[in-house]
C-alpha positions as CSV (number, residue, x, y, z in Angstrom):
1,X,-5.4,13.5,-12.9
2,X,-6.5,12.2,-9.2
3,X,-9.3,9.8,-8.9
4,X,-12.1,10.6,-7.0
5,X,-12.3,9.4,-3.2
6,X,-15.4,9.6,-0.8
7,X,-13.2,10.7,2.6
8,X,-10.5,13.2,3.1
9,X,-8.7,13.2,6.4
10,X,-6.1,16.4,6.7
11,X,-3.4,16.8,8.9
12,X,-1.1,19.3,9.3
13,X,2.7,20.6,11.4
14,X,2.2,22.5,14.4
15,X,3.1,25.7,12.4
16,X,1.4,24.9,9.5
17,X,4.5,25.0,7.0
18,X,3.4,21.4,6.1
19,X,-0.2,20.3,5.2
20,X,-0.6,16.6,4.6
21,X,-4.2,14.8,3.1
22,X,-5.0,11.0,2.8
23,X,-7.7,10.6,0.2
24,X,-9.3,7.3,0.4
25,X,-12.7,5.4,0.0
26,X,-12.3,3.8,3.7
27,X,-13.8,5.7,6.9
28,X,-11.8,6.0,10.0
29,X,-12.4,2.4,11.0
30,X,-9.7,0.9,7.9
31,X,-7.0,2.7,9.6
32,X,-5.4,1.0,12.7
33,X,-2.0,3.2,13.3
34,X,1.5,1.1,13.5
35,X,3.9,1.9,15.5
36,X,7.1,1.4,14.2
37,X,9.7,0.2,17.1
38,X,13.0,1.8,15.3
39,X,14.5,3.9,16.8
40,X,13.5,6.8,15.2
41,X,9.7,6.3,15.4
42,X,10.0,5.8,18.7
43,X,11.8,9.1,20.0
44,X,9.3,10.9,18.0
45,X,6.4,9.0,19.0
46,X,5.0,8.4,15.3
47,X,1.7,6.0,14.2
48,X,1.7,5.6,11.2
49,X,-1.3,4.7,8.7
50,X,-1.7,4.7,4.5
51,X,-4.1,3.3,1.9
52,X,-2.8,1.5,-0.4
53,X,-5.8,2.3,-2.7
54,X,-5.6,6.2,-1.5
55,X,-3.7,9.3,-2.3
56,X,-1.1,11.0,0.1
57,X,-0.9,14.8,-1.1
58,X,2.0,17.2,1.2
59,X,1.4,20.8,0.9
60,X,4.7,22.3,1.3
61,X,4.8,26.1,1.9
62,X,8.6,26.5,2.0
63,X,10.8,23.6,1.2
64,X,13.3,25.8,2.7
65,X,11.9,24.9,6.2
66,X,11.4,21.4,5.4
67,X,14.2,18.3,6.2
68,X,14.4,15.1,4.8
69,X,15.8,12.5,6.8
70,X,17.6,9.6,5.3
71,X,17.6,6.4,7.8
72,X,19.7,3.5,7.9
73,X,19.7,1.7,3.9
74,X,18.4,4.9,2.5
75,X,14.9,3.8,1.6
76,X,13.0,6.1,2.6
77,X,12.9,10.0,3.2
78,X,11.2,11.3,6.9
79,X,9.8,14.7,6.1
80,X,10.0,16.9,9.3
81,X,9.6,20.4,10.1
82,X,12.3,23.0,10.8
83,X,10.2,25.0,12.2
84,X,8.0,23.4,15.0
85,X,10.0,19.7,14.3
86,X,6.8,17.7,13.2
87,X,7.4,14.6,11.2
88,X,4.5,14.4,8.9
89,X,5.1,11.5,6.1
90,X,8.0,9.3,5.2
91,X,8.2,9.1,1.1
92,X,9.9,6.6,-0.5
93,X,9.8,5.8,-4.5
94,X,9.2,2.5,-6.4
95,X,8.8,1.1,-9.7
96,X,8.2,5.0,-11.0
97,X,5.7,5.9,-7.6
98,X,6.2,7.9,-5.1
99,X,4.8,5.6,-2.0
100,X,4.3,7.2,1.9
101,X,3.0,6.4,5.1
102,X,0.9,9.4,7.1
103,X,1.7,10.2,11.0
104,X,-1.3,9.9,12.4
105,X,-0.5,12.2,14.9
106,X,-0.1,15.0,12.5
107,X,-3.7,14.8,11.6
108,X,-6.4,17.1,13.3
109,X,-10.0,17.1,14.1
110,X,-9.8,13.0,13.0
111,X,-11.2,10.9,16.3
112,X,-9.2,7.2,15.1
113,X,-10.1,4.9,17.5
114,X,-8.9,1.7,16.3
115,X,-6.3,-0.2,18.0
116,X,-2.4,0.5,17.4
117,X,-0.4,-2.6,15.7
118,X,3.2,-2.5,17.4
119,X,5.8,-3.4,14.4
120,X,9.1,-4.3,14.4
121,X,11.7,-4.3,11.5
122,X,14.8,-5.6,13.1
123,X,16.5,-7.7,10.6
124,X,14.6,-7.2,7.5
125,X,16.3,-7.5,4.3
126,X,15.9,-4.7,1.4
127,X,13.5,-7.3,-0.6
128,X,11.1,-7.7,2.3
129,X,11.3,-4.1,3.1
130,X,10.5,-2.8,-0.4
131,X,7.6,-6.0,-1.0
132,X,5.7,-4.6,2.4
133,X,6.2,-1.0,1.4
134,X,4.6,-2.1,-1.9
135,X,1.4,-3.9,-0.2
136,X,1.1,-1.5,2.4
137,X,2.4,2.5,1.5
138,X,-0.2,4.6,-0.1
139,X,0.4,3.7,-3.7
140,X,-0.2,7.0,-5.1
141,X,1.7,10.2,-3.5
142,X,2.2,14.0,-4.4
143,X,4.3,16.6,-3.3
144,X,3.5,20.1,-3.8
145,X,5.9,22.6,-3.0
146,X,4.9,26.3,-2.7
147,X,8.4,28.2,-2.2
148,X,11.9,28.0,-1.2
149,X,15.2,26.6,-3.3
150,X,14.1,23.4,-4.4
151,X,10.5,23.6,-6.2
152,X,10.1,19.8,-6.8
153,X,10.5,17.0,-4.5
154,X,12.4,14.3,-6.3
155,X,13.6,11.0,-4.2
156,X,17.3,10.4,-4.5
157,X,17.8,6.2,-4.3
158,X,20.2,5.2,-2.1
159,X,23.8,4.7,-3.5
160,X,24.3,1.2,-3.5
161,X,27.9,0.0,-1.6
């Protein structure tokens, strides 16, 4: 069962295929968006944001028209659209918990107005990686999937070398 949280901000994909809410207990002000300089982040212009107190929930309506995009040490899934190519939420699972981060840009009728944090991962090893993720994802994430081959989300961990 979900706890109960005093905000709800929603976002969704351009074709609405992909719904994404971030339930917290902080206003607009907590959230200051990071932008990520890899590679990826930066081609598809993401800011990303997450509670680690919240919940991330992603509505899917047909997994079907959903990718998951596996970058670099397969950590972490990028969830994009097939449709209108939206990236909405990166997932990525530890200790039992699905973890994410929101793209701020996904979200509508929300007004942030805080400040963006440039980041920059170059060089990180997989223990720094996963301790950030831990302090800083949303701790708490679900995936609901409506339709389509695969009805539940499950991350795959990366094979180790």
């Amino acid at each position: 069962m979900s706890a109960e949280y005093s905000n709800v901000f929603k976002g969704n994909c351009h074709c609405g295929n992909m719904r994404v809410e971030l339930h917290t207990n902080n206003g607009e002000s907590f959230f200051v968006p990071r932008e990520c300089q890899c590679s990826v982040c930066t081609k598809n212009g993401a800011k990303w944001t997450s509670d680690p107190e919240g919940e991330a929930r992603l509505y899917i309506k047909d997994n079907d028209q959903v990718s998951y995009y596996r970058y670099e040490g397969g950590t972490s899934d990028f969830t994009l659209c097939k449709n209108c190519g939206v990236m909405m939420i990166v997932l990525c699972e530890m200790d039992g918990h699905l973890k994410s981060v929101v793209n701020m840009k996904s979200m509508t009728d929300e007004t942030f107005t805080s400040e963006k944090t440039q980041t920059n991962f170059d060089g990180e090893t997989y223990d720094s990686r996963m301790g950030r993720r831990g302090k800083n994802w949303t701790g708490n994430t679900i995936v609901e999937i409506e339709s389509g081959t695969v009805k539940e989300y499950k991350f795959q961990p990366p094979v180790e070398a």
